[in-house]
N, CA, C and O atoms as a Maestro MAE file, in Angstrom:
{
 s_m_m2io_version
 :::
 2.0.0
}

f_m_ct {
 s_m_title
 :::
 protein
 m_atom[280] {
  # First column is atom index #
  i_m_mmod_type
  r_m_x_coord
  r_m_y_coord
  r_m_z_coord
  i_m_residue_number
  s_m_chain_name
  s_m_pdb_residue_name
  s_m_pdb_atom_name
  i_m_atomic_number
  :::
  1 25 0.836 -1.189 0.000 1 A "UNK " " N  " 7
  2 3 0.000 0.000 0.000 1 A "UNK " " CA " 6
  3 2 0.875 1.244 0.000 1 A "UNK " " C  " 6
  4 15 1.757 1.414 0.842 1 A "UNK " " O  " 8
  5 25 0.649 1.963 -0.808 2 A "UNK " " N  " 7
  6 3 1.221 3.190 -0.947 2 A "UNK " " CA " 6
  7 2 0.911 4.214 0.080 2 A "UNK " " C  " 6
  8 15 -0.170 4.243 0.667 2 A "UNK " " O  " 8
  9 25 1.903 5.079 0.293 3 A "UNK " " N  " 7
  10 3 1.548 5.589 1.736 3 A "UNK " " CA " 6
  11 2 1.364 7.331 1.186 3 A "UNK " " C  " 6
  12 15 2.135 7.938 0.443 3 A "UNK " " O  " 8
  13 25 -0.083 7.920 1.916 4 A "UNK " " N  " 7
  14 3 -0.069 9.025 0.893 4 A "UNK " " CA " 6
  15 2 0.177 10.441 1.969 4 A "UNK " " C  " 6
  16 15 0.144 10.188 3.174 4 A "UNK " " O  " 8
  17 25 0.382 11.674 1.614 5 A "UNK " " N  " 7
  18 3 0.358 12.743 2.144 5 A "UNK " " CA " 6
  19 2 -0.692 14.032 1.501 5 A "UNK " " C  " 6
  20 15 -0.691 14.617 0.418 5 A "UNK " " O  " 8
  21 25 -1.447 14.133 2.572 6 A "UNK " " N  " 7
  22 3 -2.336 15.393 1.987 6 A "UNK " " CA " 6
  23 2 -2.250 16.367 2.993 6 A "UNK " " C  " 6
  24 15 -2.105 16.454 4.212 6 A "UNK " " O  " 8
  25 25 -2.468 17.386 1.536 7 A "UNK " " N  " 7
  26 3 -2.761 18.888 1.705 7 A "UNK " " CA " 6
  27 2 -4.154 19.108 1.969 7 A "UNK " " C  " 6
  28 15 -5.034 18.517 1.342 7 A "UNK " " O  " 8
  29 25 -4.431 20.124 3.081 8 A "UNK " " N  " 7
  30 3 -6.355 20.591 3.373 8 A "UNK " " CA " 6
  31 2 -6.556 21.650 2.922 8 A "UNK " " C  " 6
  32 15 -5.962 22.496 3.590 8 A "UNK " " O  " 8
  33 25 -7.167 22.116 2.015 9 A "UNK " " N  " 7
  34 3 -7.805 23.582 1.896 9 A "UNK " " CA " 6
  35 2 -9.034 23.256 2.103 9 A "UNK " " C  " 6
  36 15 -9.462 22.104 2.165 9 A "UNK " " O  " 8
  37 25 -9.799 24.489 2.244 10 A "UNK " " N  " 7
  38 3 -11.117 24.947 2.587 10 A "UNK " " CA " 6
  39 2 -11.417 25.855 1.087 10 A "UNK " " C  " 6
  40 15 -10.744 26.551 0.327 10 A "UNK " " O  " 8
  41 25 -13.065 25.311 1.195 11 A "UNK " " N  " 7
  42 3 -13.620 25.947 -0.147 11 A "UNK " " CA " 6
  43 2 -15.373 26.001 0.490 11 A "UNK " " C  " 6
  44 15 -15.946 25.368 1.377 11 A "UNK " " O  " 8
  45 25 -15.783 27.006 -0.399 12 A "UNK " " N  " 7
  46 3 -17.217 27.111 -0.163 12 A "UNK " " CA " 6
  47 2 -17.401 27.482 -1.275 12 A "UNK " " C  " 6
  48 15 -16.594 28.116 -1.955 12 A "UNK " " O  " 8
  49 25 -19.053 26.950 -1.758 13 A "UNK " " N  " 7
  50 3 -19.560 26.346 -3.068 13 A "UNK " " CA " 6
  51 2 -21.132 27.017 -2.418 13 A "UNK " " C  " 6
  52 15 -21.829 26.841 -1.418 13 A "UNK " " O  " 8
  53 25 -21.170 27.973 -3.818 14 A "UNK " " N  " 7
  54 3 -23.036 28.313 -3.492 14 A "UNK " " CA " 6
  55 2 -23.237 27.561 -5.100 14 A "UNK " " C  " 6
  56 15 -22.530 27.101 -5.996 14 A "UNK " " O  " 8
  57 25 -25.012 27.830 -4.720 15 A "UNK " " N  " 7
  58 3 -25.890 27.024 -5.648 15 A "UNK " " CA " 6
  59 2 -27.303 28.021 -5.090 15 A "UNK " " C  " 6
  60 15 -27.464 28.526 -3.979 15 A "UNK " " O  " 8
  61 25 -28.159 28.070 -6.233 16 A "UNK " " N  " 7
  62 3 -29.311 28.872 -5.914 16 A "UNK " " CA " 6
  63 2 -30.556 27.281 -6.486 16 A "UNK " " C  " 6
  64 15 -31.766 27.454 -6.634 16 A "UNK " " O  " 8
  65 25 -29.848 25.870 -6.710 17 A "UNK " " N  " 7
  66 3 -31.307 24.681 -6.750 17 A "UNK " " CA " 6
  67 2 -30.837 23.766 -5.893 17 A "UNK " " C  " 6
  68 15 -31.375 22.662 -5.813 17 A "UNK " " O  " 8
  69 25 -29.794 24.099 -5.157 18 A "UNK " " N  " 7
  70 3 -29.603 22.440 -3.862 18 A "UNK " " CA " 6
  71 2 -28.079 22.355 -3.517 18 A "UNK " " C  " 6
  72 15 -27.164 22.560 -4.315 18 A "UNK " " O  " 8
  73 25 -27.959 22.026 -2.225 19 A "UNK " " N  " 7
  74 3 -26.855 21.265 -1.630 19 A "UNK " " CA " 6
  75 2 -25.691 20.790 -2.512 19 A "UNK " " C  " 6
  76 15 -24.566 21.278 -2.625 19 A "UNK " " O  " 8
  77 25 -26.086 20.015 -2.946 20 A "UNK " " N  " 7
  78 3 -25.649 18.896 -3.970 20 A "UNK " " CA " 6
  79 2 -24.428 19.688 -5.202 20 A "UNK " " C  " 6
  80 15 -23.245 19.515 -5.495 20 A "UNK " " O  " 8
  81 25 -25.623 20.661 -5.672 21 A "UNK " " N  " 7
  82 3 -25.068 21.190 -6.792 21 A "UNK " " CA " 6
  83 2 -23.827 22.461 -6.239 21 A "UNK " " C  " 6
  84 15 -22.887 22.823 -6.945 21 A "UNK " " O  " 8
  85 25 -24.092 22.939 -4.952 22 A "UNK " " N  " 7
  86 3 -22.879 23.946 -4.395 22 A "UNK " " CA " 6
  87 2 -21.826 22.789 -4.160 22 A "UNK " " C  " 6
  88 15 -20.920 22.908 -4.985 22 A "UNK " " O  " 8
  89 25 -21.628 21.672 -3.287 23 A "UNK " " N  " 7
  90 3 -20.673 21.082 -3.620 23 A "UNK " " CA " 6
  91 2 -20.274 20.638 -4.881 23 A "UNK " " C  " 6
  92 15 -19.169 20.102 -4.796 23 A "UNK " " O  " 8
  93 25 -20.575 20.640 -5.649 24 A "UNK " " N  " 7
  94 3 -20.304 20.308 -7.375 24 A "UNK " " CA " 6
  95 2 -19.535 21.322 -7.890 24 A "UNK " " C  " 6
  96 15 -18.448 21.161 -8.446 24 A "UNK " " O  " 8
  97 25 -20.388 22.905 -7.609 25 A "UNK " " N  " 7
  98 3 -19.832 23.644 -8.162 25 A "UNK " " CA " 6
  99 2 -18.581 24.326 -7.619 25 A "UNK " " C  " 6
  100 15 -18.028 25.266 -8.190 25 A "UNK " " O  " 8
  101 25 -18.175 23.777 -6.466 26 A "UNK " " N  " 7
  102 3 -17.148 23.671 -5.353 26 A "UNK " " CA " 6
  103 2 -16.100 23.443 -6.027 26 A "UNK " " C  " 6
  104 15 -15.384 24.208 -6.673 26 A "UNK " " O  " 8
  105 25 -16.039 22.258 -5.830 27 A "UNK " " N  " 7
  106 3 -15.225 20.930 -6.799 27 A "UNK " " CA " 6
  107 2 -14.824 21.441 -8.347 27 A "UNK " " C  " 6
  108 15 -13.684 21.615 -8.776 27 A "UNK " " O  " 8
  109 25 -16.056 21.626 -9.041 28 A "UNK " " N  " 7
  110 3 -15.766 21.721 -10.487 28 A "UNK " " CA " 6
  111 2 -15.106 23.381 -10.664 28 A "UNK " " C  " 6
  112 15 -15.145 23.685 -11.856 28 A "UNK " " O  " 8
  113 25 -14.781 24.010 -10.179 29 A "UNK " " N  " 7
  114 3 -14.453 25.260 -10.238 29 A "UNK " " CA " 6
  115 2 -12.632 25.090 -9.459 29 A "UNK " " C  " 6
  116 15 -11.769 25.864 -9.872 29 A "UNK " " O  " 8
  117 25 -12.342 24.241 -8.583 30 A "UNK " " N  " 7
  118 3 -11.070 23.900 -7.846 30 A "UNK " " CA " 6
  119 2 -10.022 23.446 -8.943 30 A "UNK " " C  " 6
  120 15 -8.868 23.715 -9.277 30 A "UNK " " O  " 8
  121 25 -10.962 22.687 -9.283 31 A "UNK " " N  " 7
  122 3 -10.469 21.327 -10.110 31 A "UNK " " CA " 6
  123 2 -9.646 21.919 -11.708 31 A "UNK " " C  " 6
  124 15 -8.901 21.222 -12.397 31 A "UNK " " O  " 8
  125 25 -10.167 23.805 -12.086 32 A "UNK " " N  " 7
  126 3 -9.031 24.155 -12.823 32 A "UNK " " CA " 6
  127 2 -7.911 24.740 -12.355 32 A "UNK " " C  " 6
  128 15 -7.155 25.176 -13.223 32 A "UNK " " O  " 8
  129 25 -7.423 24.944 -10.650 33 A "UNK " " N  " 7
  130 3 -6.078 24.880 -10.608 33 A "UNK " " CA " 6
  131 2 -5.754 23.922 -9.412 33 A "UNK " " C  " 6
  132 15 -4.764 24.168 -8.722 33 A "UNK " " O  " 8
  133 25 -6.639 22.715 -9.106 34 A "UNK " " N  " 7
  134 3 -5.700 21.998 -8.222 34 A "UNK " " CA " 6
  135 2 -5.717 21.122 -8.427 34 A "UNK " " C  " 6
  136 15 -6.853 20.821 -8.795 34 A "UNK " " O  " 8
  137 25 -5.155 20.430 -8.439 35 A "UNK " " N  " 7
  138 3 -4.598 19.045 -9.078 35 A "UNK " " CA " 6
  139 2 -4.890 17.551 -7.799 35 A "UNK " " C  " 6
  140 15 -4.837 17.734 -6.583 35 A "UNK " " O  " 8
  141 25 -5.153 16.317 -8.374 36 A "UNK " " N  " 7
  142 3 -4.993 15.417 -7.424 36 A "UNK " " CA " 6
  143 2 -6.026 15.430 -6.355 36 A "UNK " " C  " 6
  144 15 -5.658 15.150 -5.214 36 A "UNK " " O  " 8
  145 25 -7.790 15.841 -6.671 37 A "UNK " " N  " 7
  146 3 -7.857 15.854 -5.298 37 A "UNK " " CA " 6
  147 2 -8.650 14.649 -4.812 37 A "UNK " " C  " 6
  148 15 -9.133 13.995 -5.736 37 A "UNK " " O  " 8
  149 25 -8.806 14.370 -4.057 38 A "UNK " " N  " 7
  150 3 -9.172 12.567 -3.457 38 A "UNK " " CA " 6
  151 2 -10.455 12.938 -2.435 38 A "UNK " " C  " 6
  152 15 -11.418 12.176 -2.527 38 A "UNK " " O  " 8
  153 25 -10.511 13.550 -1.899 39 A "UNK " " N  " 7
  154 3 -11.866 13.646 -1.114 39 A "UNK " " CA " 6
  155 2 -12.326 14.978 -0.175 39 A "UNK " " C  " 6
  156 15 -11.792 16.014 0.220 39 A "UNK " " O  " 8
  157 25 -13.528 14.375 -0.071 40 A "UNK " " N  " 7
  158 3 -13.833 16.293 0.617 40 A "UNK " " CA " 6
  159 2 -14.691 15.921 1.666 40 A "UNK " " C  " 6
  160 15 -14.949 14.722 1.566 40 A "UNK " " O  " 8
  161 25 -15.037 16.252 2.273 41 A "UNK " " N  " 7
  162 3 -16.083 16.672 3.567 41 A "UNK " " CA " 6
  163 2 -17.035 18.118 3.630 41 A "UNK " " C  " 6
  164 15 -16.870 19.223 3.113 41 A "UNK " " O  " 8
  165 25 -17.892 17.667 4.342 42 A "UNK " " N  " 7
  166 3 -19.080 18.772 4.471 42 A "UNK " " CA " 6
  167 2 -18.846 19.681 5.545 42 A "UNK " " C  " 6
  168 15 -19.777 19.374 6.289 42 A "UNK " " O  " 8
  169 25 -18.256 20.551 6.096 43 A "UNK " " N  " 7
  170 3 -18.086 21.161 7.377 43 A "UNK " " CA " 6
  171 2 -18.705 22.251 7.864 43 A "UNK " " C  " 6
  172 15 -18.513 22.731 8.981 43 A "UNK " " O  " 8
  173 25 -19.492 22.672 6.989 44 A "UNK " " N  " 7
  174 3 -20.969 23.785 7.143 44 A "UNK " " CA " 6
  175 2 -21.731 23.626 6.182 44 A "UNK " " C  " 6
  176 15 -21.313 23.048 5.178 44 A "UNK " " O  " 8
  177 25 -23.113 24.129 6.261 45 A "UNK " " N  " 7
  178 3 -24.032 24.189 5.307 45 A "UNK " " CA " 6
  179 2 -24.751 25.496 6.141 45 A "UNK " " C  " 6
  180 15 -24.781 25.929 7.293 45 A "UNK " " O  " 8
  181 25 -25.385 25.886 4.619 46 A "UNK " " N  " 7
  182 3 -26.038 27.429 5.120 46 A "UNK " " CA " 6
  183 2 -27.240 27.825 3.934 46 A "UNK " " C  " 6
  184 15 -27.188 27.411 2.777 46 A "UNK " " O  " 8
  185 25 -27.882 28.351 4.256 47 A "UNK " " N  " 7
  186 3 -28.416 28.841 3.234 47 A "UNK " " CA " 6
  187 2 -29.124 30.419 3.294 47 A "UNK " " C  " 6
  188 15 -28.605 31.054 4.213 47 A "UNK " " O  " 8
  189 25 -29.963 31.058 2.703 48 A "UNK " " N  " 7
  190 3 -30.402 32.349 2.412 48 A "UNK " " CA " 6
  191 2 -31.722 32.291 2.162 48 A "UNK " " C  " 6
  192 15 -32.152 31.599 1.239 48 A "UNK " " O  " 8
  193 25 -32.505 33.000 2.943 49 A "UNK " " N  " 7
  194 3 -34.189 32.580 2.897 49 A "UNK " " CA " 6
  195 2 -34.804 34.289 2.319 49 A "UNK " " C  " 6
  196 15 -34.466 35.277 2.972 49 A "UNK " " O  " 8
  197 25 -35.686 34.439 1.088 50 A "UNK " " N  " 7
  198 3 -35.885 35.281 0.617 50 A "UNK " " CA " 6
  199 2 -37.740 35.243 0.835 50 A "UNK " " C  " 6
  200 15 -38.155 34.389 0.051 50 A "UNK " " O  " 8
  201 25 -38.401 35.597 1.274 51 A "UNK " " N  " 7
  202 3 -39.871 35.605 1.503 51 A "UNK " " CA " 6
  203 2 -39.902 34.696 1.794 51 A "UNK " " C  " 6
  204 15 -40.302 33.953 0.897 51 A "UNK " " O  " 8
  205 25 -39.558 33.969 3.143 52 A "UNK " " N  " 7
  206 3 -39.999 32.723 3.050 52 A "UNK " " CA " 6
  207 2 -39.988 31.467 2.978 52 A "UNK " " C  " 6
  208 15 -40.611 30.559 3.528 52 A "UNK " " O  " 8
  209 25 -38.727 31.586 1.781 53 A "UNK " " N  " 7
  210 3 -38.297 30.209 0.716 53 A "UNK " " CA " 6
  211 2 -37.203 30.253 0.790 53 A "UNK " " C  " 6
  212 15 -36.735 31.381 0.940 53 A "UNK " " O  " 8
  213 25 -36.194 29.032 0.725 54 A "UNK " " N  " 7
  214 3 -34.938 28.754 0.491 54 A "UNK " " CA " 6
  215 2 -34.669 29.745 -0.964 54 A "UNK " " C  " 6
  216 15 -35.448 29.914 -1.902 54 A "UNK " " O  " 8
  217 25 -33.404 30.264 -0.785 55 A "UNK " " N  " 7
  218 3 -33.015 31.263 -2.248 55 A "UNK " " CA " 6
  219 2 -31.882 30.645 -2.672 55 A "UNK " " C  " 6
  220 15 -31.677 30.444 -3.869 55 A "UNK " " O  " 8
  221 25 -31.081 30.303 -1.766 56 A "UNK " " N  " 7
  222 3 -29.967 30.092 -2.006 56 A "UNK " " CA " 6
  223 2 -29.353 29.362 -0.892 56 A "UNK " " C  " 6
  224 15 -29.464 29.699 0.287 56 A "UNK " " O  " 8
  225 25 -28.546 28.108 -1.421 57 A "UNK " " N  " 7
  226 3 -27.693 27.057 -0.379 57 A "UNK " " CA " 6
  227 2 -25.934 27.370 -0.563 57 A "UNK " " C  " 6
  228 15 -25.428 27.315 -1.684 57 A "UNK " " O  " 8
  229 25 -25.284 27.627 0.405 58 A "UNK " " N  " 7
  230 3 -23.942 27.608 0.642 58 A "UNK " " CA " 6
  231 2 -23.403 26.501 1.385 58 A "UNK " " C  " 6
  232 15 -23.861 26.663 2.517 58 A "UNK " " O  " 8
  233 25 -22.547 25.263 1.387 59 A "UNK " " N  " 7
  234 3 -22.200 24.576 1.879 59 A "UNK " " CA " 6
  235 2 -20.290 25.397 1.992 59 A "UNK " " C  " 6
  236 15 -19.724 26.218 1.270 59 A "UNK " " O  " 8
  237 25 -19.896 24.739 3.098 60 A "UNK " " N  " 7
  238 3 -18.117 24.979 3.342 60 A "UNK " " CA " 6
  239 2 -17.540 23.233 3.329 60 A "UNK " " C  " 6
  240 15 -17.903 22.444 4.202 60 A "UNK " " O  " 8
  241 25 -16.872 22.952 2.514 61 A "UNK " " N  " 7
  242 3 -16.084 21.608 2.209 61 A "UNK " " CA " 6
  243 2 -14.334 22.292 2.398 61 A "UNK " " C  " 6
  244 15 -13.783 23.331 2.034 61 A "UNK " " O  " 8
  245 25 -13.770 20.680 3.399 62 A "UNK " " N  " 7
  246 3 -12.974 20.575 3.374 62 A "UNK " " CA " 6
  247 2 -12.516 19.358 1.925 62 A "UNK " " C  " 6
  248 15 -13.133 18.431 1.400 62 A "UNK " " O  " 8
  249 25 -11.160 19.963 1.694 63 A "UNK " " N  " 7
  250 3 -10.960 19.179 0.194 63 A "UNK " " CA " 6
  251 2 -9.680 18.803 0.716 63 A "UNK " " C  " 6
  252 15 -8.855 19.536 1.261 63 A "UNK " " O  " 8
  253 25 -9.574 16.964 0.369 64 A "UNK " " N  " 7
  254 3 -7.995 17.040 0.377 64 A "UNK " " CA " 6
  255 2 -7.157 16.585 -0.777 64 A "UNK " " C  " 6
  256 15 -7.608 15.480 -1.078 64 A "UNK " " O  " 8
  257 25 -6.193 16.875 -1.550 65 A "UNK " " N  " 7
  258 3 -5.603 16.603 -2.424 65 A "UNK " " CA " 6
  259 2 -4.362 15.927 -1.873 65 A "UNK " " C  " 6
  260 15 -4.224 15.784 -0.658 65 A "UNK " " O  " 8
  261 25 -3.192 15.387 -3.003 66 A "UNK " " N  " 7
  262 3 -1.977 14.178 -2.528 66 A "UNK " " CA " 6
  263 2 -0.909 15.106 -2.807 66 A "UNK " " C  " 6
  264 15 -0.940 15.389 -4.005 66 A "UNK " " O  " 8
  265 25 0.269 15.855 -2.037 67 A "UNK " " N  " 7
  266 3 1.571 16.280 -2.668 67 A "UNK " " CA " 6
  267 2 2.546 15.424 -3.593 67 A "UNK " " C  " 6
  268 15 3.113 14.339 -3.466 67 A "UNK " " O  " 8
  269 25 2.504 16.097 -4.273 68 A "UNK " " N  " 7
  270 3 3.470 15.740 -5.462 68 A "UNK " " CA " 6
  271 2 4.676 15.420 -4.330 68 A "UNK " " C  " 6
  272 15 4.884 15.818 -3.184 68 A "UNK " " O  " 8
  273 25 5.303 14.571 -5.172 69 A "UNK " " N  " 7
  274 3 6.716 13.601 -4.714 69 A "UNK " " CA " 6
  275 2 7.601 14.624 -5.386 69 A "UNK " " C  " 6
  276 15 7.544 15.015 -6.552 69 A "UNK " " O  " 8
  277 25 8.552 15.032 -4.285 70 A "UNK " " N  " 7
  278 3 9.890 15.559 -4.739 70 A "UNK " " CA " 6
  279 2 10.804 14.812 -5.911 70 A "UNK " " C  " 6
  280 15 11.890 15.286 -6.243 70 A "UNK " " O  " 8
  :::
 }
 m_bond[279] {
  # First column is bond index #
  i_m_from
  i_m_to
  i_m_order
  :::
  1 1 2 1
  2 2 3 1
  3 3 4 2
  4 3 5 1
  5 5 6 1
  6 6 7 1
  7 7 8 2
  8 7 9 1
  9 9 10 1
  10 10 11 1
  11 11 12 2
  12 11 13 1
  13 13 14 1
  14 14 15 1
  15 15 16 2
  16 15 17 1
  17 17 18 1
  18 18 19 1
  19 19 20 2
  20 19 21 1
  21 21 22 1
  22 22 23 1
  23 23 24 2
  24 23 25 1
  25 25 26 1
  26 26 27 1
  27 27 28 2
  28 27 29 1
  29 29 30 1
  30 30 31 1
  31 31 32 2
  32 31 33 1
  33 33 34 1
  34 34 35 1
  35 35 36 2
  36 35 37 1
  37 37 38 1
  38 38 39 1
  39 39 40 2
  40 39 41 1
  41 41 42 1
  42 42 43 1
  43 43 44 2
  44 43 45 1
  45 45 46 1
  46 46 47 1
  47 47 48 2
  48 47 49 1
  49 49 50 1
  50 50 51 1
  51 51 52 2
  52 51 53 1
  53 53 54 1
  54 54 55 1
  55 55 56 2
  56 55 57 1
  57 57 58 1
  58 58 59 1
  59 59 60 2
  60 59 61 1
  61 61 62 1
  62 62 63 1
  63 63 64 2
  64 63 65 1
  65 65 66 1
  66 66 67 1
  67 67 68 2
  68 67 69 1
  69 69 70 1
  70 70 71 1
  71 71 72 2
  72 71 73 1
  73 73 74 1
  74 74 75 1
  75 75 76 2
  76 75 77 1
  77 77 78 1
  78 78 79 1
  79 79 80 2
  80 79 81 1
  81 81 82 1
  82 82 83 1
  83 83 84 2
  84 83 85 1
  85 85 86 1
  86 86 87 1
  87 87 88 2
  88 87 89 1
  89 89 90 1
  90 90 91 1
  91 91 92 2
  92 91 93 1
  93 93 94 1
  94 94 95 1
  95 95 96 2
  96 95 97 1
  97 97 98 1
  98 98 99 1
  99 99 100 2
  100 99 101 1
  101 101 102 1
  102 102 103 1
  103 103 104 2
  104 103 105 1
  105 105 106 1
  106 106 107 1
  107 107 108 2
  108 107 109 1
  109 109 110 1
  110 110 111 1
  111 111 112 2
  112 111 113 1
  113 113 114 1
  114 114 115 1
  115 115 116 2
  116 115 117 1
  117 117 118 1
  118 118 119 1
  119 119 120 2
  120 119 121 1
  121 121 122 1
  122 122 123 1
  123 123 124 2
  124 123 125 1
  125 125 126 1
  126 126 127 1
  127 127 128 2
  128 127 129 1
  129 129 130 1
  130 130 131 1
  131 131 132 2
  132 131 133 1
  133 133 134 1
  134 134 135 1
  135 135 136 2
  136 135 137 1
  137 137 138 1
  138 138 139 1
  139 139 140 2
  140 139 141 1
  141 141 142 1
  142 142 143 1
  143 143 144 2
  144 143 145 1
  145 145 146 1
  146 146 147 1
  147 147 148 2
  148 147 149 1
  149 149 150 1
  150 150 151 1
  151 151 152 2
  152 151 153 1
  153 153 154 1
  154 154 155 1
  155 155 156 2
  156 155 157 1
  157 157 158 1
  158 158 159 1
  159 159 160 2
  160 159 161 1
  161 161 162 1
  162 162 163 1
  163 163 164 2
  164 163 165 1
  165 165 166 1
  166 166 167 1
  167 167 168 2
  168 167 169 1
  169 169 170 1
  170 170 171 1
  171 171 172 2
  172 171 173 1
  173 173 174 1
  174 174 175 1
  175 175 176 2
  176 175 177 1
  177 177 178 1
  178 178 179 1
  179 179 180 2
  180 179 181 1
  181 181 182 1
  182 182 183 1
  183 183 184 2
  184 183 185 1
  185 185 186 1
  186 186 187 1
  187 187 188 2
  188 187 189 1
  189 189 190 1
  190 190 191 1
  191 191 192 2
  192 191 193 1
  193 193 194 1
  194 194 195 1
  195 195 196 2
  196 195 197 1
  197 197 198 1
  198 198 199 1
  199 199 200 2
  200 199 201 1
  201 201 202 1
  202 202 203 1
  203 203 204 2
  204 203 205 1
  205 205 206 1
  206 206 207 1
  207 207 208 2
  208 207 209 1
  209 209 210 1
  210 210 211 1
  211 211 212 2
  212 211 213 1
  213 213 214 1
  214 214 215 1
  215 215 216 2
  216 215 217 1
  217 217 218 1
  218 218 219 1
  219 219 220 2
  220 219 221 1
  221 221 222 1
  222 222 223 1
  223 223 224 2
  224 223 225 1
  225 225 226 1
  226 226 227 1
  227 227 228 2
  228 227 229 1
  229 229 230 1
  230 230 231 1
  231 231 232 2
  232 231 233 1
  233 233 234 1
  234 234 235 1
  235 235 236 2
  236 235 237 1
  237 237 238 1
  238 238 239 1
  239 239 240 2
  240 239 241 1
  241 241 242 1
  242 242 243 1
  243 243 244 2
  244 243 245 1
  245 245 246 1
  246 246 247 1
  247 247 248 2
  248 247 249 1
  249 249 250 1
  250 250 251 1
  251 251 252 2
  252 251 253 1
  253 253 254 1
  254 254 255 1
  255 255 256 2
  256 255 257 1
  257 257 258 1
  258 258 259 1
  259 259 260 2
  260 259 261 1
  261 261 262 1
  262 262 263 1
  263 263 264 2
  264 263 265 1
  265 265 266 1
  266 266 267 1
  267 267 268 2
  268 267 269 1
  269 269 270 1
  270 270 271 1
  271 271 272 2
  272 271 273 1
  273 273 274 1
  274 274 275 1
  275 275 276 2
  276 275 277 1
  277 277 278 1
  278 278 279 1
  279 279 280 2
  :::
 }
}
């Protein structure tokens, strides 16, 4: 088994139709400058209530990616 080392950044991902899609758009927006990343976690969720109604969902993900080998 290969033995790995990760890096943590923090990212937050809005979406104005669901959860789901702010972590997506989290991810898919990282993913053009970071390289390698292997998994994430949920570490807040939030959202924005406009009359009433959900308007808008913000989730905060921890992301971890693998350092490149010297």
């Amino acid at each position: 088994m290969k033995d790995h080392v990760y890096k943590i950044l923090e990212l937050a991902g809005s979406s104005d139709q669901s959860i789901e899609d702010a972590i997506q758009n989290a991810i898919a927006r990282a993913k053009t400058t970071i390289r390698d990343m292997r998994w994430f976690e949920v570490v807040q969720t939030r959202g924005h209530i406009e009359n009433g109604i959900v308007d808008h969902y913000q989730v905060t993900l921890k992301v971890g990616f693998t350092l490149e080998s010297s």
